[in-house]
C-alpha positions in Angstrom: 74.3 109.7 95.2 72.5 110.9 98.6 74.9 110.3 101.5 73.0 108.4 104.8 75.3 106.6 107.1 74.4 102.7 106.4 74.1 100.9 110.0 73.7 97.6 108.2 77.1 96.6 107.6 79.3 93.7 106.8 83.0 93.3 107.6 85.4 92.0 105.6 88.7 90.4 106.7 91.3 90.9 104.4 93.5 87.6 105.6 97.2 88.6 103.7 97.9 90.7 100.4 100.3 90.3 97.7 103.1 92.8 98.7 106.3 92.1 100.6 104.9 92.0 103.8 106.0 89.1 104.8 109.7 91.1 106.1 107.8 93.4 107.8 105.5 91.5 110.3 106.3 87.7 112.0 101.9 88.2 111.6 102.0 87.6 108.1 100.1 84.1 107.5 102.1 82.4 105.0 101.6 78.8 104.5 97.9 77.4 103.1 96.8 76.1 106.7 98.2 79.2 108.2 96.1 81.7 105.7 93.0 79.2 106.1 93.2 79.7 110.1 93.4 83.5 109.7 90.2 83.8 108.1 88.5 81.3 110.3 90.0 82.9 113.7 88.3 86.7 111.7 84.9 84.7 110.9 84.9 83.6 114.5 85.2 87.2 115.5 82.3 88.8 113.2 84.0 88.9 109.6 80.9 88.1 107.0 83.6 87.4 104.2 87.2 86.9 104.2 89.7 88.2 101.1 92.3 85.5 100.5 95.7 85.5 98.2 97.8 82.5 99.0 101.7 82.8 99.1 104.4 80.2 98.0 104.9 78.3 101.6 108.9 78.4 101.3 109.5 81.7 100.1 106.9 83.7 101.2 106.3 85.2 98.0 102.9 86.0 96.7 101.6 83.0 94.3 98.4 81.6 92.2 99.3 78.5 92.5 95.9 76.6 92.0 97.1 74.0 94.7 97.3 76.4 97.1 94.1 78.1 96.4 92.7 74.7 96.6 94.2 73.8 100.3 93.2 77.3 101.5 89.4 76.8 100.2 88.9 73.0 101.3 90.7 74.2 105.2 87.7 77.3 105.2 85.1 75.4 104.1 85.9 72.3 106.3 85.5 74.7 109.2 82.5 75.4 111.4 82.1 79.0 110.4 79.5 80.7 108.4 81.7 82.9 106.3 81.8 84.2 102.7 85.0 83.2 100.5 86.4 86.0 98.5 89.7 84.6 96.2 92.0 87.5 94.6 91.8 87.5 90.7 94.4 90.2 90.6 97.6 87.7 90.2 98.8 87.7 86.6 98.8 91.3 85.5 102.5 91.9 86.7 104.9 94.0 84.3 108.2 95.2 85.4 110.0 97.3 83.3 113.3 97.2 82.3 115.8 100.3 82.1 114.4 103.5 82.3 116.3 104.1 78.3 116.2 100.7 77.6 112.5 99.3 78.8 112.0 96.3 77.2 112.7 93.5 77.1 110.9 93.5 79.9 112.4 92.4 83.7 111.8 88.5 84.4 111.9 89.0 87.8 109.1 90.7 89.2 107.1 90.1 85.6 104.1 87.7 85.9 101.3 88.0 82.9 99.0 85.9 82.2 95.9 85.8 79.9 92.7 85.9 81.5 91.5 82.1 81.4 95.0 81.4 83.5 94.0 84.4 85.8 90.8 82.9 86.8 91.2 79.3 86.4 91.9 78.9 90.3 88.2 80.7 90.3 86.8 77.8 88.1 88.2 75.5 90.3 87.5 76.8 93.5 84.2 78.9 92.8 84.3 80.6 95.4 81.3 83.0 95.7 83.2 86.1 95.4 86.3 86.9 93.4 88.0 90.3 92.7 88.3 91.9 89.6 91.0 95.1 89.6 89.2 97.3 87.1 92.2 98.9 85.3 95.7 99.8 84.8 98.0 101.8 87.1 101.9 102.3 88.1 102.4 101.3 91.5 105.5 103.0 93.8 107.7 100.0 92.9 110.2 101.3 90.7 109.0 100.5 87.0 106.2 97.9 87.8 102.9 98.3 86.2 99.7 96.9 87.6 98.3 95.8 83.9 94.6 95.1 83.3 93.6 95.6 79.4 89.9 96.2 78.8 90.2 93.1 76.5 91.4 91.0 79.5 89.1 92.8 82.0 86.0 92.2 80.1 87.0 88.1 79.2 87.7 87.8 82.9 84.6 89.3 83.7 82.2 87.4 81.1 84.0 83.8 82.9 83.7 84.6 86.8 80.0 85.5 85.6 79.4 82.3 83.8 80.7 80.3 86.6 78.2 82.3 89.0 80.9 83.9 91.0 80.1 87.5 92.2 83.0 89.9 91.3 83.8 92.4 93.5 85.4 95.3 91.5 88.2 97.0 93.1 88.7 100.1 91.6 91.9 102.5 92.5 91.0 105.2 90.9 88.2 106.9 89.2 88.9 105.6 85.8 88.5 102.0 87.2 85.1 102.7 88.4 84.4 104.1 85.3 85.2 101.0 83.5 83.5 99.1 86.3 80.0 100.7 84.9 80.6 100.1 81.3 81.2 96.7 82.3 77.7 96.8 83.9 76.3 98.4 81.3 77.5 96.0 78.7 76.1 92.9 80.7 79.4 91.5 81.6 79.2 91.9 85.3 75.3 91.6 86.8 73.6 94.1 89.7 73.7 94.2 92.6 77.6 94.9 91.9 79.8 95.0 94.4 83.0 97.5 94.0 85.8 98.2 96.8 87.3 101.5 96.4 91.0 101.0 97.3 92.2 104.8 98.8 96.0 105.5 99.1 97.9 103.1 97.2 100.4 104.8 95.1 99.6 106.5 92.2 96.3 105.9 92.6 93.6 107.4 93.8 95.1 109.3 97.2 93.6 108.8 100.6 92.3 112.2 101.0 88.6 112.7 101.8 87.8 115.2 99.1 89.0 112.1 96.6 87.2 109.7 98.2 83.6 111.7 98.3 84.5 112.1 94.0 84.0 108.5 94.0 81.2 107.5 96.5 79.3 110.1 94.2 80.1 107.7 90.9 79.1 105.0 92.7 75.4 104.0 90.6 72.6 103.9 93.1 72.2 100.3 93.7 75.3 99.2 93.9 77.5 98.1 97.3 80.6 99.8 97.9 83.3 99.5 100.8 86.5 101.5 100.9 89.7 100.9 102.6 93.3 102.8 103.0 96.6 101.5 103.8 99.3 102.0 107.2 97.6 104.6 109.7 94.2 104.9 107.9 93.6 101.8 107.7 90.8 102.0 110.4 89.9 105.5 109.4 88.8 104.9 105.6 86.5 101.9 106.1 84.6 104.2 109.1 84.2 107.2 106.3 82.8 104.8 104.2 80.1 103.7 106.8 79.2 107.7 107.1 79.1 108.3 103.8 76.7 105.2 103.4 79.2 102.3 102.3 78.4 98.2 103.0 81.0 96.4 103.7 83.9 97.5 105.3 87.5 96.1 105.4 89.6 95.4 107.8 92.9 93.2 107.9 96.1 93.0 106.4 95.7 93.6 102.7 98.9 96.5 103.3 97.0 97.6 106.2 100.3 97.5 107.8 98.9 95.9 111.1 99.0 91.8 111.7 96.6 90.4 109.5 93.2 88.4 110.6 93.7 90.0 114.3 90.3 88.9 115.4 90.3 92.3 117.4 90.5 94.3 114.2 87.7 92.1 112.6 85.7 93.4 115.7 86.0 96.6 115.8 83.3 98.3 113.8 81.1 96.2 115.5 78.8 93.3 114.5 78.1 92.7 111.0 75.0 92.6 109.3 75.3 88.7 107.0 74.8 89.4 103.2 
């Protein structure tokens, strides 16, 4: 695709991810009211759309419980900002290996699959107008845990967040996933104008390099809106190369930024957004 710098922008506040994050920053929002004030405090500051998981309140740990999901939504919505709700659909896909000469049974700890009604059923619930759909398969550097998205699941979980008129936004970590993402499109399961993040420097995926990133802005089909972000110190960088290299909404916030997440100051940074 032709590369123009897009000046029409949105900004995207990604409130808290699923990693163990919560050890490494007091930031971290944790409880439902905490998560729900993030993303209001970013709306407030010029986010167009905030990115929520929700996390079990005692622990910490990430979660889909639907009650939380539900607290979260009801808190945003309640709120006097205009603001677009994005809920994770990633949850459920967790496999953790067992010995390296002994893998399966598989490790309960750590292991968290689900079939794709379950995965989207806080969606149904909630309908929030965006949800994410993680467009494939792919080992993450965490020991023998496998990020696992079949094309069976994919495409069911697809065909539902499209019948309940809920945009997916396709996060794809590598080129296969975007890939996938247009036979999706081509097979009517997810409907233009798709929107797809491209998710640089999580490993083993697709590496935060810019060479890497340029191979998929030039997959992206014309038409479609894409948005990149990368993890610890370029964080701020990727999301700017997408802008330049003609991207729509950028990210910002603590999905493994590594950086307190929902700082209203990161939210507005790359300056004001255009509203979707």
């Amino acid at each position: 695709m032709p590369l123009s710098m897009n000046r029409d922008v949105f900004i995207t506040c990604a409130v808290t991810g699923a990693g163990d994050t919560v050890g490494a920053s007091p930031h971290v929002p944790i409880t439902p009211k905490q998560i729900a004030q993030s993303a209001i405090d970013a709306a407030k500051a010029g986010a167009a759309v905030v990115h929520c998981h929700v996390r079990d309140p005692e622990t910490g740990a990430a979660s889909r419980r639907r009650d939380l999901y539900r607290e979260v939504t009801d808190r945003i919505r309640s709120a006097d900002v205009d603001v677009v709700l994005n809920l994770t659909a990633g949850m459920g896909g967790d496999l953790v290996f067992d010995d390296i000469e002994a893998p399966l049974p598989v490790k309960k700890t750590g292991t968290d699959m689900a079939g794709a009604t379950e995965r989207v059923a806080h969606v149904a619930e909630c309908l929030p107008e965006i949800c994410t759909l993680d467009c494939g398969t792919m080992n993450f550097n965490l020991g023998d845990y496998v990020m696992t998205n079949t094309p069976s699941t994919l495409r069911e979980m697809a065909r539902q967040m499209t019948a309940l008129g809920v945009r997916p936004e396709i996060e794809a970590f590598d080129t296969g996933h975007l890939w996938f993402a247009q036979q999706l499109a081509a097979e009517g399961l997810i409907e233009d104008p798709v929107l797809i993040q491209l998710c640089m420097g999580i490993r083993w995926g697709a590496p935060d390099d810019l060479n890497t990133l340029m191979a998929m802005v030039n997959n992206v089909p014309a038409g479609w809106t894409f948005s990149a972000f990368s993890i610890g110190r370029n964080a701020l960088a990727y999301p700017a190369a997408a802008v330049l290299a003609g991207g729509g909404g950028q990210p910002a916030g603590g999905q493994g930024a590594g950086r307190a997440p929902a700082d209203p100051g990161v939210a507005a940074q790359p300056g004001p957004p255009g509203r979707a």
